[in-house]
Backbone as JSON, one array per atom type, in Angstrom:
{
  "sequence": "XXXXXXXXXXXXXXXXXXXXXXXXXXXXXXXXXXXXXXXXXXXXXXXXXXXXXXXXXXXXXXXXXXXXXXXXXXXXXXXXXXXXXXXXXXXXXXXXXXXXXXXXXXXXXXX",
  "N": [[25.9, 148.18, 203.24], [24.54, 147.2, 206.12], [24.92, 145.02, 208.91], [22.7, 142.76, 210.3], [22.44, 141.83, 213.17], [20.61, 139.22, 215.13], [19.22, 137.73, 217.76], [17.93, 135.0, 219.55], [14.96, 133.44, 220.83], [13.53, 129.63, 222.55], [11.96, 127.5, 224.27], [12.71, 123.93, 224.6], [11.57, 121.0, 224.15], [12.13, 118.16, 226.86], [12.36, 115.44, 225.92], [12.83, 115.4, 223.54], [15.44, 116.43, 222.96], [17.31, 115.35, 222.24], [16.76, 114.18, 219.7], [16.45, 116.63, 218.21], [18.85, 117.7, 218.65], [20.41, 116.02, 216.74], [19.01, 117.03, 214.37], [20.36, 118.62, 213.99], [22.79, 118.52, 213.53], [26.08, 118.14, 211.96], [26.0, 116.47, 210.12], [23.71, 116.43, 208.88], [22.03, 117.62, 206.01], [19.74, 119.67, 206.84], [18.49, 123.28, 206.16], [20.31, 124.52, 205.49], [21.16, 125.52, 202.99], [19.66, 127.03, 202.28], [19.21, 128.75, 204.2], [21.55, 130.68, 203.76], [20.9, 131.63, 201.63], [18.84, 133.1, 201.59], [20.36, 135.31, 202.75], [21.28, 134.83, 205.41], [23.58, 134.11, 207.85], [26.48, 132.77, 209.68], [25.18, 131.28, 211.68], [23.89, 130.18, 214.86], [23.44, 127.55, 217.34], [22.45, 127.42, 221.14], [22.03, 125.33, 223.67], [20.3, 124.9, 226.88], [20.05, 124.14, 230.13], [17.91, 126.38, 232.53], [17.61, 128.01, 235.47], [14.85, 127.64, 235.91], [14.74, 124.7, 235.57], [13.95, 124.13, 233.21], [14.72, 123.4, 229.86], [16.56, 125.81, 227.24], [16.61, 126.83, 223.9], [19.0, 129.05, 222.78], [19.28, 131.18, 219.63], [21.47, 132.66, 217.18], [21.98, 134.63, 214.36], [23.54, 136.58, 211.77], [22.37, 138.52, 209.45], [23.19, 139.38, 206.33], [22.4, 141.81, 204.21], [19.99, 143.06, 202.5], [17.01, 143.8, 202.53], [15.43, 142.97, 204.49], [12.69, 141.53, 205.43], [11.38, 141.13, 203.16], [13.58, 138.8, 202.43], [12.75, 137.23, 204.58], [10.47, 136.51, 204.22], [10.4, 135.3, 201.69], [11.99, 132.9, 202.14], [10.45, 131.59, 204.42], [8.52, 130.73, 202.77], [9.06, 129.05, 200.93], [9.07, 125.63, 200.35], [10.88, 123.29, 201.24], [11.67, 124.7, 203.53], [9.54, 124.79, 204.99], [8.81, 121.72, 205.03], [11.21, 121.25, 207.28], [10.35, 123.2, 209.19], [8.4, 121.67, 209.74], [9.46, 119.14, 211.33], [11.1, 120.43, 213.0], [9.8, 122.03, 215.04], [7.45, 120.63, 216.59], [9.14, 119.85, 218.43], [9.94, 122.27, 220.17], [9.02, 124.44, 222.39], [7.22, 127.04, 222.94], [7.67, 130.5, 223.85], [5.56, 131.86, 226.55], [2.88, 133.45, 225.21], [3.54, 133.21, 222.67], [4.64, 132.67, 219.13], [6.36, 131.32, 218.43], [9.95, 130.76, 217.7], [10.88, 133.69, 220.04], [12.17, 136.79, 219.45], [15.13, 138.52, 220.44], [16.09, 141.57, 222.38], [18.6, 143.16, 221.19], [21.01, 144.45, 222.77], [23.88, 144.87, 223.69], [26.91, 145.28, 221.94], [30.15, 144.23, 220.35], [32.41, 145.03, 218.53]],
  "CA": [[24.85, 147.37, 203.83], [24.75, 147.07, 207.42], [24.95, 143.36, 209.49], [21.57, 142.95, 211.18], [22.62, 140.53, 214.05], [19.57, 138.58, 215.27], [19.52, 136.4, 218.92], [16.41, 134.5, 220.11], [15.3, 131.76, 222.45], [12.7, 128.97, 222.79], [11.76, 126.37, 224.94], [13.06, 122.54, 224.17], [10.84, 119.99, 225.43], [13.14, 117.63, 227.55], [12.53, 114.3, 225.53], [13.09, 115.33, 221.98], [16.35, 116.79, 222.83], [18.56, 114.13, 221.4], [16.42, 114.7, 218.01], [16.7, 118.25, 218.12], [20.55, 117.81, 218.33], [20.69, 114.51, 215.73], [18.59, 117.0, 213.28], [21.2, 120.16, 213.76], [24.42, 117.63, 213.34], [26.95, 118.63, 210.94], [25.9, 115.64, 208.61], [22.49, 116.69, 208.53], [21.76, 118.92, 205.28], [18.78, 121.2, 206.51], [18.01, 123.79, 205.29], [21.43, 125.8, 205.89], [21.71, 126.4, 201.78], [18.09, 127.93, 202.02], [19.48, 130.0, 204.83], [22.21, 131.3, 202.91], [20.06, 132.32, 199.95], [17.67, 134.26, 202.19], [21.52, 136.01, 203.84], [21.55, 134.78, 207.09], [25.28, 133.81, 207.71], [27.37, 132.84, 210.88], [23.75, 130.96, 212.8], [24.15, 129.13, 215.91], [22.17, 127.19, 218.32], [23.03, 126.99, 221.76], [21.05, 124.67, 224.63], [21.23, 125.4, 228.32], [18.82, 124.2, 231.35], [17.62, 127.41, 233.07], [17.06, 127.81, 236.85], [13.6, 126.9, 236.4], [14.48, 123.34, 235.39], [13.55, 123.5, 231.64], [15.59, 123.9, 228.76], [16.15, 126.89, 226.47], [17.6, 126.97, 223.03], [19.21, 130.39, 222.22], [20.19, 131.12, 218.47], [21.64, 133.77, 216.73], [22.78, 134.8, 213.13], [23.73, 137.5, 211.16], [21.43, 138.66, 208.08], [23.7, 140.17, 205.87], [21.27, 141.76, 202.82], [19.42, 144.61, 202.13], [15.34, 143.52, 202.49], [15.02, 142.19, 205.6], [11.51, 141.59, 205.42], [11.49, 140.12, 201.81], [14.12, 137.87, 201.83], [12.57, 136.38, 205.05], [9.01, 135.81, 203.58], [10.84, 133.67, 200.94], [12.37, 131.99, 203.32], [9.33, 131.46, 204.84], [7.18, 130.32, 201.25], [10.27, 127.52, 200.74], [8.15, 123.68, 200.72], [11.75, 122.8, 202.49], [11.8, 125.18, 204.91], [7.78, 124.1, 205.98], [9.23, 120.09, 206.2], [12.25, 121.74, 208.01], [9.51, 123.68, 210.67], [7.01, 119.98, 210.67], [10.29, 118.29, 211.94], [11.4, 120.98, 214.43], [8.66, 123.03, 215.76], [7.27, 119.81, 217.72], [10.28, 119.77, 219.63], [10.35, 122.95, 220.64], [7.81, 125.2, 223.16], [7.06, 128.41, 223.02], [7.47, 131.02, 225.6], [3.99, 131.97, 227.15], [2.29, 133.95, 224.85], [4.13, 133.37, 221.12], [3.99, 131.8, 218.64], [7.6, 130.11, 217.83], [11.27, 131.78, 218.31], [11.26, 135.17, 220.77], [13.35, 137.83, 218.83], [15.49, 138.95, 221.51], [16.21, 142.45, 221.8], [20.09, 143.51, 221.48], [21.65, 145.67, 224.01], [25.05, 145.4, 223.51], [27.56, 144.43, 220.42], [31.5, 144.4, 220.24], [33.07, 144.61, 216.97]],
  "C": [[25.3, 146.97, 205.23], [24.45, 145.59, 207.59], [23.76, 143.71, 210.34], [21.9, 141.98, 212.13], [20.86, 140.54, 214.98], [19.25, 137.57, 216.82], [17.75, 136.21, 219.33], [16.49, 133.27, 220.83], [14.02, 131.75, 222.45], [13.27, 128.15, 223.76], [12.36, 124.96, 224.02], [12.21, 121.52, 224.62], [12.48, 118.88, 225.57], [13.45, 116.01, 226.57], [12.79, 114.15, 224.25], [14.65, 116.47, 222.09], [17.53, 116.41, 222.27], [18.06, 113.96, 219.91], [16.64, 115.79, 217.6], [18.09, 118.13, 217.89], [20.9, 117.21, 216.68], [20.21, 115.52, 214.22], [19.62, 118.68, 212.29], [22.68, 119.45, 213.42], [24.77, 117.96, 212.16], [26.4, 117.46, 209.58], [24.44, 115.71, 208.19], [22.49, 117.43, 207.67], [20.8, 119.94, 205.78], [18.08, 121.64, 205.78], [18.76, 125.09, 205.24], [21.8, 126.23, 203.91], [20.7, 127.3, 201.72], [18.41, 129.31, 202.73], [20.56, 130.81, 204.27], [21.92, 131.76, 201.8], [19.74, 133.58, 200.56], [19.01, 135.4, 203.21], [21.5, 136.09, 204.91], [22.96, 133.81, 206.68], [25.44, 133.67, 209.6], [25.54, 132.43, 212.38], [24.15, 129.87, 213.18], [22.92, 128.75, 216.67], [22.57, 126.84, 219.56], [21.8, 126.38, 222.95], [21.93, 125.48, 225.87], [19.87, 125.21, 228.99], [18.96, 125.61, 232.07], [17.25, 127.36, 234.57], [15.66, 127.26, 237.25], [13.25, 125.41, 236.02], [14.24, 122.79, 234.12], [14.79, 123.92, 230.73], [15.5, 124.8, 227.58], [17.18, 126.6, 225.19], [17.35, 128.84, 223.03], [19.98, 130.28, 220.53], [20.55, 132.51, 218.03], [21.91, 133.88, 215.55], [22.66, 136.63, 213.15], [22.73, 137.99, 209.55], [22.59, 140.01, 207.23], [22.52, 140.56, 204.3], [20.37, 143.2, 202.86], [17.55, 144.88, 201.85], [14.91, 142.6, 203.14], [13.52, 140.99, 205.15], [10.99, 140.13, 203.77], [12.02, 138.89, 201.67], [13.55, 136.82, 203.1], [10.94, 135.66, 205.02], [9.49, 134.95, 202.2], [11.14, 132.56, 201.07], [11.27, 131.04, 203.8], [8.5, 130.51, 204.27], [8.29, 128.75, 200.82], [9.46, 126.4, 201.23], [9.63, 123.09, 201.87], [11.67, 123.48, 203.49], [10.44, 124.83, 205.75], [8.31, 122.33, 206.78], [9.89, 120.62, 207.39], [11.56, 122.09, 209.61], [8.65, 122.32, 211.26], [7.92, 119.29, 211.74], [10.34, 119.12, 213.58], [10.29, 121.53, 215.5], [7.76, 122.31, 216.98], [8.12, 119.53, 218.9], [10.45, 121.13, 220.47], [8.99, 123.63, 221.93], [7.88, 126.51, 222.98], [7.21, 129.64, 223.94], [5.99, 131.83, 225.41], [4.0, 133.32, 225.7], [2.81, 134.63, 222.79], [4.44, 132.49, 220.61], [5.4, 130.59, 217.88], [8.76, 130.66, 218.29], [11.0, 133.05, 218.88], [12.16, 135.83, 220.27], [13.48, 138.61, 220.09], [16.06, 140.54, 221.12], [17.73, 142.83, 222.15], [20.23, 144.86, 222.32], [22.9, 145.83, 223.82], [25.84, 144.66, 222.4], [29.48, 145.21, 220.26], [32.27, 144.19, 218.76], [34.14, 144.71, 216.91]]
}
């Protein structure tokens, strides 16, 4: 079974950035056992203002598993993972013309 590595990037709005952090904090539970069901492994989130003044989260994981597709429409159908999106998804923006995280496309990978 091959490692599907995964990177993407939204917008932050500027004033819910200190919730956005407060709701990713190590003492926060989540919904990181949900993501380990559905085999995503080794997922980060990193901030960073951009030359044009706004702020971008980038994240990445790994999907280790064998039904892409499947295990992330379970994911998906999870009542926690919906609170999980009510909480975050206000905090975040979209980039022009989509509808939540940008799946970025990989170019290069060092193993």
């Amino acid at each position: 079974m091959a490692v599907q590595r995964v990177g993407m990037v939204i917008g932050v709005r500027e004033d819910r950035v200190d919730d956005y952090r407060a709701l990713h904090a190590d003492g926060h539970p989540g919904v990181r056992d949900l993501l380990a069901t559905a085999g995503i492994r080794n997922f980060s989130i990193f901030i960073e203002r951009l030359p044009d003044g706004a702020r971008y989260l980038f994240g990445y994981y790994e999907y280790h598993g064998s039904d892409y597709d499947a295990d992330m429409a379970r994911l998906a159908a999870e009542p926690r993972n919906h609170e999980w999106l009510a909480m975050t998804d206000p905090m975040q923006i979209p980039l022009p013309g989509q509808q939540g995280w940008k799946i970025m496309e990989e170019v290069y990978h060092n193993s």
